[in-house]
C-alpha positions as a Markdown table, in Angstrom:
| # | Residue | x | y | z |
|---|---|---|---|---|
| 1 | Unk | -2.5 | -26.2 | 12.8 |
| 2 | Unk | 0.4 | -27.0 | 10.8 |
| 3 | Unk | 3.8 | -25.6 | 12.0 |
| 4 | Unk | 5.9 | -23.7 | 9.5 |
| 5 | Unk | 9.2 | -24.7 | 8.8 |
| 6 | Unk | 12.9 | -23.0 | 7.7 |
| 7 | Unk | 12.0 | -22.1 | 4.2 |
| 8 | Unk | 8.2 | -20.7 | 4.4 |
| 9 | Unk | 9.5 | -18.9 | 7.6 |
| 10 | Unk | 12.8 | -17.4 | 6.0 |
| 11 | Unk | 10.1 | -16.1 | 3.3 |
| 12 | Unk | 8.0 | -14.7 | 5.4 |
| 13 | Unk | 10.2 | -13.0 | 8.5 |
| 14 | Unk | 13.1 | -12.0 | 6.7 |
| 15 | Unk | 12.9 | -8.3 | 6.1 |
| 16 | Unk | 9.4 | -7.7 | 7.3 |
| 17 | Unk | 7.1 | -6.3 | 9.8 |
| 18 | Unk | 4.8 | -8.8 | 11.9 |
| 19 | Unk | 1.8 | -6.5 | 13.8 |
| 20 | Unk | 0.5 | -9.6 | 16.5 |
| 21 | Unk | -2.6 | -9.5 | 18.4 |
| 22 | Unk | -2.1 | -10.5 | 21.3 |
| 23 | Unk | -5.9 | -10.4 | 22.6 |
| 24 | Unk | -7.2 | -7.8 | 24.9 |
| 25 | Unk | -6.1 | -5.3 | 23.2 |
| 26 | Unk | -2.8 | -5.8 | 23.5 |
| 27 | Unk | -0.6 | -5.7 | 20.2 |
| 28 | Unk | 2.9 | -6.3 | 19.5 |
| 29 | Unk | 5.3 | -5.7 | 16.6 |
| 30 | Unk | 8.6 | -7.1 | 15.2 |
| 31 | Unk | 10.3 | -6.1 | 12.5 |
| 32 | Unk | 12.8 | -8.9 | 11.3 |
| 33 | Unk | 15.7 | -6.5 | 9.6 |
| 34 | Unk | 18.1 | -8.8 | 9.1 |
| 35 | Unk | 18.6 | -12.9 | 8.5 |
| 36 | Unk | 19.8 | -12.3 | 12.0 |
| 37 | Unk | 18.7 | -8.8 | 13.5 |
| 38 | Unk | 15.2 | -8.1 | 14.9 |
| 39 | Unk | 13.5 | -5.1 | 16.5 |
| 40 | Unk | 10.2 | -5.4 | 18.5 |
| 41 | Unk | 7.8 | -2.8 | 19.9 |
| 42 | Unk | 5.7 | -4.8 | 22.8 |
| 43 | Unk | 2.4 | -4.0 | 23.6 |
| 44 | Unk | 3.7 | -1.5 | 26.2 |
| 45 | Unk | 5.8 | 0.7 | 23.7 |
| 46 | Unk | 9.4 | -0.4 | 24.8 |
| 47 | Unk | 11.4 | -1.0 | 21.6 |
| 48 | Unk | 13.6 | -4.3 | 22.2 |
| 49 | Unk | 16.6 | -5.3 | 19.9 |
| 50 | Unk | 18.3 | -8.4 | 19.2 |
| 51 | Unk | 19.7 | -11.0 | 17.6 |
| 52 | Unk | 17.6 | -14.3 | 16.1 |
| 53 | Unk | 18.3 | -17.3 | 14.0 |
| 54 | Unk | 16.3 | -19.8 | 11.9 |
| 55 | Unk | 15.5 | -23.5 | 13.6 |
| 56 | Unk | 14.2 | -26.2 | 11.5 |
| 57 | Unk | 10.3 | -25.1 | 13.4 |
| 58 | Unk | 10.7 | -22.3 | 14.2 |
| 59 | Unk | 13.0 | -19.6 | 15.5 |
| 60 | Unk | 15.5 | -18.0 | 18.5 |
| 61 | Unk | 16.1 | -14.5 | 19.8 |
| 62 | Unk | 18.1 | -12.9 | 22.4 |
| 63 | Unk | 17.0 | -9.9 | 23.0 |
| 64 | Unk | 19.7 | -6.8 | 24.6 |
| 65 | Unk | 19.2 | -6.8 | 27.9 |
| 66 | Unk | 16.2 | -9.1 | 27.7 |
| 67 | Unk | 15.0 | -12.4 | 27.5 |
| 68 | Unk | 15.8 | -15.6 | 25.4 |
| 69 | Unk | 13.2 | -17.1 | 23.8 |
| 70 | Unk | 12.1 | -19.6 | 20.9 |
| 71 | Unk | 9.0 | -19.3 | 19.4 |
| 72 | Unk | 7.2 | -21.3 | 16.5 |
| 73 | Unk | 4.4 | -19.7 | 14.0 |
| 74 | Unk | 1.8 | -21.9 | 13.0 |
| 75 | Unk | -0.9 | -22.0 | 10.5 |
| 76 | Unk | -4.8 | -22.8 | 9.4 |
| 77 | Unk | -6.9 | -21.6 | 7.2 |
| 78 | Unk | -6.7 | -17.9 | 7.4 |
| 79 | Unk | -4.5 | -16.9 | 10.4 |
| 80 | Unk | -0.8 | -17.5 | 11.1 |
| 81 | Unk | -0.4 | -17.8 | 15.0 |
| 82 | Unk | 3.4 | -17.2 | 16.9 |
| 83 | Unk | 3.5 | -20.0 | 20.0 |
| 84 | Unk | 5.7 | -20.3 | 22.5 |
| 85 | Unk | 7.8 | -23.5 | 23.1 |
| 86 | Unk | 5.6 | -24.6 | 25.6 |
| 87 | Unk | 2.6 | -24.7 | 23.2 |
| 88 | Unk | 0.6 | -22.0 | 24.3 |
| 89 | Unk | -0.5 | -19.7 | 21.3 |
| 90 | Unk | 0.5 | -16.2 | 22.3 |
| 91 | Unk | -1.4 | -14.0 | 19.2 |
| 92 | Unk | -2.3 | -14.1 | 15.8 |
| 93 | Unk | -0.3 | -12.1 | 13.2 |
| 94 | Unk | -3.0 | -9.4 | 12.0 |
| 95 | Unk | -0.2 | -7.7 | 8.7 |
| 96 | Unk | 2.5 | -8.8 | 7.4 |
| 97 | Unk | 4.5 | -6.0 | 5.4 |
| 98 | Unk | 7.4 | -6.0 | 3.6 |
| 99 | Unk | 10.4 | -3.6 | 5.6 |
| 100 | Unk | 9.8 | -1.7 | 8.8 |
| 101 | Unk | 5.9 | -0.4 | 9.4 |
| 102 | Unk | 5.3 | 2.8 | 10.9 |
| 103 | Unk | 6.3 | 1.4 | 14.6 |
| 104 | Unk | 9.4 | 1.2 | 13.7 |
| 105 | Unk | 9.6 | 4.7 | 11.6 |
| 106 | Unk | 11.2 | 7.7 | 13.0 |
């Protein structure tokens, strides 16, 4: 898989909506608002804020009274994966849509 890099991902993060599988039937969603705001709703429905920034592979958010974490998105041939720092892939990005999807709607 080849890792994405700063300008494919500011294409494809910036002001979008991300729906993840996350196997098991588990799915999460982030909406990227901002170059540097982000909103998730995890597989359990909690609805996370916080603040990210672009790395040269990849990406950083701190989440409000949440974790740190970086995470890179990698791709083949039909699927784009999000994995964590330490390698492991964590789920593959099922939609991609331009603004906030209906998780994030009120």
């Amino acid at each position: 898989m080849m890792t994405l890099e700063r300008p494919v991902l500011a294409a494809i993060l910036v002001h979008t909506t991300h729906e993840i599988d996350m196997g098991e039937g588990r799915q999460a969603t982030i909406y990227y608002e901002t170059e540097n705001r982000a909103h998730m709703r995890r597989p359990d429905g909690v609805v996370m804020t916080g603040d990210w920034r672009l790395l040269d592979d990849g990406y950083a958010i701190d989440w409000q009274n949440g974790p740190s974490a970086t995470w890179m998105l990698k791709a083949a041939p039909g699927r784009i994966s999000y994995f964590d720092m330490e390698g492991k892939d964590r789920g593959a990005v099922r939609a991609i849509t331009f603004g906030p999807n209906a998780a994030f709607s009120s």
